[in-house]
DOGUKOL-187472 format. One record per residue (C-alpha): x, y, z. Coordinates in Angstrom, 2 decimals. Example, Ala and Ser with C-alpha at 12.3 -4.5 7.8 and 13.67 -1.06 7.14 Angstrom:
REM residues 2
+---------+---------+---------+
:    east :   north :      up :
+---------+---------+---------+
:   12.30 :   -4.50 :    7.80 :
:   13.67 :   -1.06 :    7.14 :
+---------+---------+---------+
END
This chain:
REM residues 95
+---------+---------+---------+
:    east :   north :      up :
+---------+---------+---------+
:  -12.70 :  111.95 :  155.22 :
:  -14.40 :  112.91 :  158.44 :
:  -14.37 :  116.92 :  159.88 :
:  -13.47 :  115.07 :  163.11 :
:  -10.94 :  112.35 :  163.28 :
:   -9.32 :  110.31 :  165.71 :
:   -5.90 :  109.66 :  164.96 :
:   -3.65 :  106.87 :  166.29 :
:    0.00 :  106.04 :  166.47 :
:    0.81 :  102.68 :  166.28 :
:    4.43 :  103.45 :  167.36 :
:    3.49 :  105.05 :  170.69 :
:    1.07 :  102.51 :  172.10 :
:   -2.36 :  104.21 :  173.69 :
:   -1.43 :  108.24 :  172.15 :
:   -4.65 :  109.41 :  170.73 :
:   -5.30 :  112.47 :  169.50 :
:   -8.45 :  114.33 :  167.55 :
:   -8.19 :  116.24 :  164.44 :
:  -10.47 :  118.59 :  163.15 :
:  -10.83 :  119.55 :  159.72 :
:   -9.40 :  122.81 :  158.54 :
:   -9.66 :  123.30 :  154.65 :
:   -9.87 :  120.50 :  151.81 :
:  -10.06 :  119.83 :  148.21 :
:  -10.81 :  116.54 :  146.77 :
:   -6.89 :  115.72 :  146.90 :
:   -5.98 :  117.43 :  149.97 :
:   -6.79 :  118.01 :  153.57 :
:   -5.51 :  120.21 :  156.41 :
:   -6.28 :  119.06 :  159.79 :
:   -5.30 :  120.71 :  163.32 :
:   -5.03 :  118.24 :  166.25 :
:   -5.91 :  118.42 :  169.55 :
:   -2.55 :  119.19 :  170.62 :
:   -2.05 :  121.91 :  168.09 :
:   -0.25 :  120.39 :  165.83 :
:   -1.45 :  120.77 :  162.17 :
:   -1.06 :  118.10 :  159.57 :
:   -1.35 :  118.73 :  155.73 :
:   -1.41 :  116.00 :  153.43 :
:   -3.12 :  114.74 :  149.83 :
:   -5.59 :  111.97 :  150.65 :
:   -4.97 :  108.50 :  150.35 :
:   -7.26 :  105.97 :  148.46 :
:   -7.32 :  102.80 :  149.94 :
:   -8.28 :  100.20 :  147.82 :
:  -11.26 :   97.64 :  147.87 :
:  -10.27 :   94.79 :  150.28 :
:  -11.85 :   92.29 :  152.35 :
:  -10.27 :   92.63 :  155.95 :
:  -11.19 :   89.98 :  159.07 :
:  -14.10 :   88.41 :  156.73 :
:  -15.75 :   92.07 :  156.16 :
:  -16.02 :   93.55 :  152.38 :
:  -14.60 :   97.10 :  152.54 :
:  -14.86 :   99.28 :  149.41 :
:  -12.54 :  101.75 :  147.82 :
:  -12.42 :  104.83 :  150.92 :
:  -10.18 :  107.42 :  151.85 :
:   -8.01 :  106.62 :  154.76 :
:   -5.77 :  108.70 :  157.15 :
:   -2.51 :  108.68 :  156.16 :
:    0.13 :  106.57 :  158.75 :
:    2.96 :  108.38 :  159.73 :
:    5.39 :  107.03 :  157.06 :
:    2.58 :  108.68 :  154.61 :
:    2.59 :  111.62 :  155.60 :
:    6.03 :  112.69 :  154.90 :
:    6.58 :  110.85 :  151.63 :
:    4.25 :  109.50 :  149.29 :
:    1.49 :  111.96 :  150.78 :
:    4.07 :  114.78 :  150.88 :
:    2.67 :  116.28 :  153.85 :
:    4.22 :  117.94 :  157.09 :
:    3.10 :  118.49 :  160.78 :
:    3.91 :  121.77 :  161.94 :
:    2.75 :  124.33 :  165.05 :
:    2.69 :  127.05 :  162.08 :
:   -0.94 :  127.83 :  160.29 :
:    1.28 :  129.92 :  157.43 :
:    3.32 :  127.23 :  156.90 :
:    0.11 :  124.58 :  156.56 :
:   -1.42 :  126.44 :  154.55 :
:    1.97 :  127.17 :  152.00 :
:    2.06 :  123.79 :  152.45 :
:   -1.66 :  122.89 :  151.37 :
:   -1.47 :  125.19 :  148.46 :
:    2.13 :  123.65 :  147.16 :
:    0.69 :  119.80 :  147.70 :
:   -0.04 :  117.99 :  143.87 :
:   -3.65 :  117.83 :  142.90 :
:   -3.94 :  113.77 :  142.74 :
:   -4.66 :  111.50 :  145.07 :
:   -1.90 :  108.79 :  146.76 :
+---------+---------+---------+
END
């Protein structure tokens, strides 16, 4: 996963927002956005597809919204102690 991501939201058409890498592990990542929001999460594996005509291989991907508060069992919170309880709590496996 990138130190620096832009993240989308398909449900609110044109918000954009940049995320910056905080801490990680190889099954977790803390991230603060632009608009000071943190989001902790463990990482999602995408799997090997070919998308559009273009061969993509196994990555990590950003977790969508739905992600983040269930399979990823992450939050979004204003609170750096509370990422970071959060971060430490979070399963040592990947999605």
């Amino acid at each position: 996963m990138e130190k620096l991501a832009k993240v989308e939201n398909p449900k609110v058409p044109g918000l954009q927002v940049m995320a910056t890498l905080i801490k990680r592990s190889k099954y977790k990542a803390l991230y603060l956005r632009d608009d000071n929001i943190y989001e902790v999460f463990r990482i999602k594996k995408g799997k090997a597809a070919e998308i559009f005509g273009k061969e993509y291989p196994e990555r990590e991907v950003y977790p969508g919204s739905e992600d983040l508060t269930t399979a990823c069992g992450g939050i979004c919170t204003r609170n750096l102690e509370d990422a970071l309880n959060t971060f430490n709590y979070l399963s040592d496996e990947y999605v």
